[in-house]
N, C-alpha and C positions, 0 to 999 in steps of 0.2 A: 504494500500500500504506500502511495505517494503525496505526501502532503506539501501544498503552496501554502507560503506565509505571505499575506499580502498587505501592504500598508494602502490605508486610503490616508491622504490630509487634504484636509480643506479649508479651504482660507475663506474668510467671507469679509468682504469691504465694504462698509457704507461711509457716503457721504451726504453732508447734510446740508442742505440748498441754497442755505441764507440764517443770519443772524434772528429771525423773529420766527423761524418755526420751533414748533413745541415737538422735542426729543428726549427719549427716554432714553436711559444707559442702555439700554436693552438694541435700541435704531444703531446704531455704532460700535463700530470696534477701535480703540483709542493707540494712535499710532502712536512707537516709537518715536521717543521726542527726546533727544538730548536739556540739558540744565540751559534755558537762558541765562544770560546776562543780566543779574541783580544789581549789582553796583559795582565804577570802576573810578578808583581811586588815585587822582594824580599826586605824585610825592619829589616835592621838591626838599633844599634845603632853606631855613631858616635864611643863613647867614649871604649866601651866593644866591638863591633865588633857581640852580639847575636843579635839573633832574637829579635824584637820592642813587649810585652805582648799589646793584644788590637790595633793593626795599622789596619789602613783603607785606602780605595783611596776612595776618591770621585770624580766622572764625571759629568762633565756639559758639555759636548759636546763629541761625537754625539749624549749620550745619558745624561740624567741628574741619579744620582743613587749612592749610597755607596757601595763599598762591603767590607765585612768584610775580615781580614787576616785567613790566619790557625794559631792552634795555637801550631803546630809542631816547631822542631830545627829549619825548615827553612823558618816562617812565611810568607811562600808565600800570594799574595793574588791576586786573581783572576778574572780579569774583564771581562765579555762577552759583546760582540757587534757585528756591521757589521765593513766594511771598512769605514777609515775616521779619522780625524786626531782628538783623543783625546787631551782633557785639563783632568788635574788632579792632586788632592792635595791629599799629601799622608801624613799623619799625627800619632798619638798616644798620649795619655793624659800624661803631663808630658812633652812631647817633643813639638819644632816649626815646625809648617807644613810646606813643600814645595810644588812648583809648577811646575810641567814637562808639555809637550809636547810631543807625542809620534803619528806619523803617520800611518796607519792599513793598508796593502793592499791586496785584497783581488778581487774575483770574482763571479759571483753568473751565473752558468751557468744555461742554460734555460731546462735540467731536473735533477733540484736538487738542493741541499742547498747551503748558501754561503761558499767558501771556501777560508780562510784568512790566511795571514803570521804573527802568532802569534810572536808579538814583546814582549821583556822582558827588565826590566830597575832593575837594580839594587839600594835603596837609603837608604843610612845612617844617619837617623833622628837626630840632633845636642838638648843633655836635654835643657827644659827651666831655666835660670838663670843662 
């Protein structure tokens, strides 16, 4: 006796026509959606007014995580998340860290990804000593 193992998958995709129809979690299937862009943080220095070499933020709420600065003229640096009010220390070796607060607000509609009010916070890191 001969037995076939056979897989079926099925994918099923809806989309959904326009912002004022009434959908249920049930009408859609909710795509793979990478983290937007919560807040991105430019870091300069105090004293010179450039870009901070090596600044970072780190988050401990909503999410816990570092990210690292670019290391362009305008050392942005970039934090992904959902909505929610981040904590964050924004630092660079050399200089003293500070601690902002920065609130996210955002929506995550029922066919499709979250979509957020990318907030920006300017900080000028003060050298140590």
């Amino acid at each position: 006796m001969r037995r076939t193992l056979t897989t079926v998958a099925v994918l099923a995709l809806a989309a959904c026509a326009g912002t004022n129809d009434v959908v249920s979690s049930d009408d859609c299937v909710q795509p793979p959606c990478a983290l937007p862009l919560a807040v991105t943080v430019g870091v300069t220095s105090s004293v010179s007014g450039a870009a901070v070499a090596n600044a970072f933020v780190s988050a401990t709420k909503p999410f816990a995580g570092t990210f690292p600065c670019g290391v362009g003229p305008d050392g942005t640096c970039p934090v992904l998340g959902t909505a929610g009010t981040y904590e964050l220390d924004v630092g660079a070796p050399g200089y003293q860290t500070v601690h902002r607060t920065v609130t996210v607000a955002g929506t995550t509609p029922p066919c499709g990804c979250v979509q957020l009010q990318t907030q920006h916070l300017d900080v000028a890191l003060v050298p140590n000593g």
